[in-house]
Biopython code that builds the backbone (N, CA, C, O; Angstrom):
import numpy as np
from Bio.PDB.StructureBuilder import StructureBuilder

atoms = [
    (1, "UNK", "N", (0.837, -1.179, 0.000)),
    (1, "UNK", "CA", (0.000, 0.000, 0.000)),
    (1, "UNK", "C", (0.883, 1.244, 0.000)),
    (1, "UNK", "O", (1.936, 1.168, 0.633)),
    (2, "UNK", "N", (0.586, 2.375, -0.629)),
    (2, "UNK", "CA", (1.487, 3.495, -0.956)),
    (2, "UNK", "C", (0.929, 4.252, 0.217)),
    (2, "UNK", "O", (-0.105, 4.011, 0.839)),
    (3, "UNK", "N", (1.817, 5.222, 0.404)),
    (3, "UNK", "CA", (1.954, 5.857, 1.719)),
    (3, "UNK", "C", (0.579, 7.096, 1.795)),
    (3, "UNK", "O", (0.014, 7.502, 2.811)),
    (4, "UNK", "N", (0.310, 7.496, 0.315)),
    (4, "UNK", "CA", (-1.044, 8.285, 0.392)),
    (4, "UNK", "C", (-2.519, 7.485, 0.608)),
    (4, "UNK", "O", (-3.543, 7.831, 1.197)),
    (5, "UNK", "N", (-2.291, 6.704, 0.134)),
    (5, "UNK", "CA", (-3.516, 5.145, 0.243)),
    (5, "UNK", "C", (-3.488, 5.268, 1.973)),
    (5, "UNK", "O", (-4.484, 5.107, 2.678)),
    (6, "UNK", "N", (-2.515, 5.496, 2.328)),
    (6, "UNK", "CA", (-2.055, 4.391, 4.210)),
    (6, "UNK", "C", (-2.993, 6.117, 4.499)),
    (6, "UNK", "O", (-4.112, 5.829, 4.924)),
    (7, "UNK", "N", (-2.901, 7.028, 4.433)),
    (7, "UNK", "CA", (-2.742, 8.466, 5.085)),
    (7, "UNK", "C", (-4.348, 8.603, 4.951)),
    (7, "UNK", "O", (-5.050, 8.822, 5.938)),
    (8, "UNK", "N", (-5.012, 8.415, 3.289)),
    (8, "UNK", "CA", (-6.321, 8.521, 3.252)),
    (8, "UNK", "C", (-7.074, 7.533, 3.678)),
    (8, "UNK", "O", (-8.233, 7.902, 3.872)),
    (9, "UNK", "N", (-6.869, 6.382, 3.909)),
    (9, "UNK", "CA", (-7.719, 5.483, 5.217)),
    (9, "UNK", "C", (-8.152, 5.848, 6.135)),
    (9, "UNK", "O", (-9.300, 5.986, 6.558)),
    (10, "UNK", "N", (-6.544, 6.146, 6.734)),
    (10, "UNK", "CA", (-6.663, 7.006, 8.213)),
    (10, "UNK", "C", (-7.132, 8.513, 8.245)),
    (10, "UNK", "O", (-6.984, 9.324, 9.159)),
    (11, "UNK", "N", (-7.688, 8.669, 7.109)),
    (11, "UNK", "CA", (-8.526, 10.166, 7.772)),
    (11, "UNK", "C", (-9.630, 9.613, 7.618)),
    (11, "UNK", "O", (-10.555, 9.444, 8.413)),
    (12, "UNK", "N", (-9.490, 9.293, 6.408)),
    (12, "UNK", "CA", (-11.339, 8.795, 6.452)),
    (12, "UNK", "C", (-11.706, 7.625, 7.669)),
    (12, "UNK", "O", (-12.887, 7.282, 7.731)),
    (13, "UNK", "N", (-10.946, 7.141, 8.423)),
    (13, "UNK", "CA", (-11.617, 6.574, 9.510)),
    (13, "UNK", "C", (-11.107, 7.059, 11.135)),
    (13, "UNK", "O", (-11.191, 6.427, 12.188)),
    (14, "UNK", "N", (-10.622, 8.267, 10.893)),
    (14, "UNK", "CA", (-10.677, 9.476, 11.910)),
    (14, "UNK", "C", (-12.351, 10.156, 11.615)),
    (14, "UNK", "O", (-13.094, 10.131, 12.596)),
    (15, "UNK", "N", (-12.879, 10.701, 10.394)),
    (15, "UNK", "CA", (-13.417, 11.743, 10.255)),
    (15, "UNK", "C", (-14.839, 10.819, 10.227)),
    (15, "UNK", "O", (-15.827, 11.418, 10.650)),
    (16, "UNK", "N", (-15.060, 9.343, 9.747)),
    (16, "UNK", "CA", (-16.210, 9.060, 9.676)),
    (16, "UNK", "C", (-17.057, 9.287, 10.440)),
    (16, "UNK", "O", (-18.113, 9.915, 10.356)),
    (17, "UNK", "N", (-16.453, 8.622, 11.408)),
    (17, "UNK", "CA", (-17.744, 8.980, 12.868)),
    (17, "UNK", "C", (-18.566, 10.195, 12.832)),
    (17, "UNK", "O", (-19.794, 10.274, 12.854)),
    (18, "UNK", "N", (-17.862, 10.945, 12.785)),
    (18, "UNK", "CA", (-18.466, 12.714, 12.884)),
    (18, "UNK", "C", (-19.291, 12.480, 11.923)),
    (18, "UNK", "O", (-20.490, 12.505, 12.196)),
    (19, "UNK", "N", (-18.867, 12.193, 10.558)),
    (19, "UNK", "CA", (-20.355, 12.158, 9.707)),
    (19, "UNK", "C", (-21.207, 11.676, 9.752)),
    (19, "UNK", "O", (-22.028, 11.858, 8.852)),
    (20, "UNK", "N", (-21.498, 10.761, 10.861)),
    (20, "UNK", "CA", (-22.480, 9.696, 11.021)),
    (20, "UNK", "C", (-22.952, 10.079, 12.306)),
    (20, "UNK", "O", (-23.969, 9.498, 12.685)),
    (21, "UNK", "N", (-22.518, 10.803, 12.954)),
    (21, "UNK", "CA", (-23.358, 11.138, 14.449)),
    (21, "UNK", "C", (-24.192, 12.771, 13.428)),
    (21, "UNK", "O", (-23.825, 13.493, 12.501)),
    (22, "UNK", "N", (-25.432, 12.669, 14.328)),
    (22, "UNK", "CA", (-26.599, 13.404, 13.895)),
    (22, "UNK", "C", (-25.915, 14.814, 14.750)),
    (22, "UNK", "O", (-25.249, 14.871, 15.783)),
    (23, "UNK", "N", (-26.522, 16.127, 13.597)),
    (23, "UNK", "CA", (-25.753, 17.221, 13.710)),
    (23, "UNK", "C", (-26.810, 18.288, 14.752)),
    (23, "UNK", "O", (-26.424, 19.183, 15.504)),
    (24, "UNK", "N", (-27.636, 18.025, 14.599)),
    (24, "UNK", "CA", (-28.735, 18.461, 15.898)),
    (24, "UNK", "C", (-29.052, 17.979, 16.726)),
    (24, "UNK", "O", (-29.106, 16.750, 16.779)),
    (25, "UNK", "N", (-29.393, 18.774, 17.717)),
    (25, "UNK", "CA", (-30.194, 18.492, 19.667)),
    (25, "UNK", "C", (-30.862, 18.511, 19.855)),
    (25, "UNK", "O", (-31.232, 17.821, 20.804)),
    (26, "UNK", "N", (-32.059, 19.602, 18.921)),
    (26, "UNK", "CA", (-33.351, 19.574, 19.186)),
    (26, "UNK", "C", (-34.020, 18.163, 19.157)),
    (26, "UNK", "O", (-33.591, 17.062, 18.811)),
    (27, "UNK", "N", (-35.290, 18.610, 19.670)),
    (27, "UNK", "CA", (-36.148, 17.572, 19.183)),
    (27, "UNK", "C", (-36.884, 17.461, 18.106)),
    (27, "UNK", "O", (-37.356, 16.422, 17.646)),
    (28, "UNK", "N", (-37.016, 18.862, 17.575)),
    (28, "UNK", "CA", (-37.629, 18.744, 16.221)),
    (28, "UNK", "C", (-37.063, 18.152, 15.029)),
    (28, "UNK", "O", (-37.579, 17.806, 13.966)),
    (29, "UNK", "N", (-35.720, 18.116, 15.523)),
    (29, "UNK", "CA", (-34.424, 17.615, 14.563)),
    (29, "UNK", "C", (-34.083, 16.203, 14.417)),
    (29, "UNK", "O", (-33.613, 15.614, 13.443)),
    (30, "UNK", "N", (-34.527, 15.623, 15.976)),
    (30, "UNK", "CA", (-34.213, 13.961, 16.147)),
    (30, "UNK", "C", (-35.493, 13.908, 16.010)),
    (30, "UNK", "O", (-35.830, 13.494, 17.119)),
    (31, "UNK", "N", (-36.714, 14.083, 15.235)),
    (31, "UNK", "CA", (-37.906, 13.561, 14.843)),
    (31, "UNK", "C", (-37.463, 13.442, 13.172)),
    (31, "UNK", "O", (-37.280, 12.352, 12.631)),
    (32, "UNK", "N", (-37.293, 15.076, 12.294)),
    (32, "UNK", "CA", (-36.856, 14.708, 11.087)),
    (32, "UNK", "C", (-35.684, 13.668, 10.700)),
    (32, "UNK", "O", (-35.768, 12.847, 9.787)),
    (33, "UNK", "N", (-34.574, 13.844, 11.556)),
    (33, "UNK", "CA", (-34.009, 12.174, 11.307)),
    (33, "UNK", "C", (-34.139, 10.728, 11.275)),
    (33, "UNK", "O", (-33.539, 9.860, 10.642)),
    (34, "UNK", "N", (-35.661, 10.681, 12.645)),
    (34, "UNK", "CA", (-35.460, 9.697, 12.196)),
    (34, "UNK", "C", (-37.004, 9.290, 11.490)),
    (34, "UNK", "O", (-37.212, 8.132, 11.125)),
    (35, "UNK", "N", (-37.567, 9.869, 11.411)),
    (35, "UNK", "CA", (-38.779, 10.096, 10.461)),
    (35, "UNK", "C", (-39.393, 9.144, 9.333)),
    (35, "UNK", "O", (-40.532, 8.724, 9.133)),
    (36, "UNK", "N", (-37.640, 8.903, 8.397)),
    (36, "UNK", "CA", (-37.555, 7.969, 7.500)),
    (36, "UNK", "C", (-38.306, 6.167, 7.809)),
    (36, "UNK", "O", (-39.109, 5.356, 7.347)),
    (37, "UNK", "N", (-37.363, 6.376, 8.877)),
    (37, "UNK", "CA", (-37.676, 5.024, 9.804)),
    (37, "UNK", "C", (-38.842, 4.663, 10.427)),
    (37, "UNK", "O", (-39.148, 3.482, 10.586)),
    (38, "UNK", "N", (-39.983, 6.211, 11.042)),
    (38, "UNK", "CA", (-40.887, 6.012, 11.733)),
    (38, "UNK", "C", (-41.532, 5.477, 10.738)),
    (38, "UNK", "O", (-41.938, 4.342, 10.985)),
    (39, "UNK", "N", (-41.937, 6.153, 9.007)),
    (39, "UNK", "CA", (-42.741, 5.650, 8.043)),
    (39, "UNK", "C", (-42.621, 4.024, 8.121)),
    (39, "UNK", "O", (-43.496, 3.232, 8.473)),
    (40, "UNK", "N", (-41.440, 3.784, 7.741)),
    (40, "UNK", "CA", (-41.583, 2.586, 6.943)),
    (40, "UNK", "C", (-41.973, 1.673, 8.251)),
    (40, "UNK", "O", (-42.402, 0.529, 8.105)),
    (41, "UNK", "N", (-41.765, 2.347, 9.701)),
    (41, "UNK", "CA", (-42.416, 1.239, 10.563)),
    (41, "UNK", "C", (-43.825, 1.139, 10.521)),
    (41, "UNK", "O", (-44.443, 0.105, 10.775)),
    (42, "UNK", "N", (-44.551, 2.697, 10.056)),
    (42, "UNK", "CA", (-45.916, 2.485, 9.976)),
    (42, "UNK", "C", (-46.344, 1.727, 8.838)),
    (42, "UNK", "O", (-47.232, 0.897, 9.030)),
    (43, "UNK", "N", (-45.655, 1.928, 7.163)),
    (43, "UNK", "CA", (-46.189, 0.734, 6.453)),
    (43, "UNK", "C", (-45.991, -0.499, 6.494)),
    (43, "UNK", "O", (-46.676, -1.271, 5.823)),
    (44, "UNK", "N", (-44.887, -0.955, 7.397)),
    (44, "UNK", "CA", (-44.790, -2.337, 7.258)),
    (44, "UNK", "C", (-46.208, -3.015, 8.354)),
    (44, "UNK", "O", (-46.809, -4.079, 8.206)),
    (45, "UNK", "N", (-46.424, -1.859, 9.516)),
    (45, "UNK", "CA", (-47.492, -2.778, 10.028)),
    (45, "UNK", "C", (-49.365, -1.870, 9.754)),
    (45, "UNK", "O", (-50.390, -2.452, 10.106)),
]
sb = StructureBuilder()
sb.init_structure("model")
sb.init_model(0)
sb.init_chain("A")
sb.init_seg("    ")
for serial, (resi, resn, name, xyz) in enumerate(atoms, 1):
    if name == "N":
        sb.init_residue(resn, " ", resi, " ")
    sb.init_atom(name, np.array(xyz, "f"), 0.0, 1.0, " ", f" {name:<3s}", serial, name[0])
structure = sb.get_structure()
């Protein structure tokens, strides 16, 4: 593996996390996130 390959791994699995934790506190905010999810729980039942 070349030394820029080794360098861009390791940021991108420094920086992932952050992109994956939700960027708001509110509550109006952790409703539109997870929203997606509430639907499809209401059509599946």
């Amino acid at each position: 593996m070349s030394l820029r390959c080794l360098l861009l791994s390791l940021l991108l699995s420094f920086f992932a996390p952050a992109w994956l934790t939700p960027v708001c506190i509110n509550d109006c905010c952790h409703f539109l996130e997870s929203f997606p999810s509430r639907l499809k729980e209401l059509r599946r039942d």
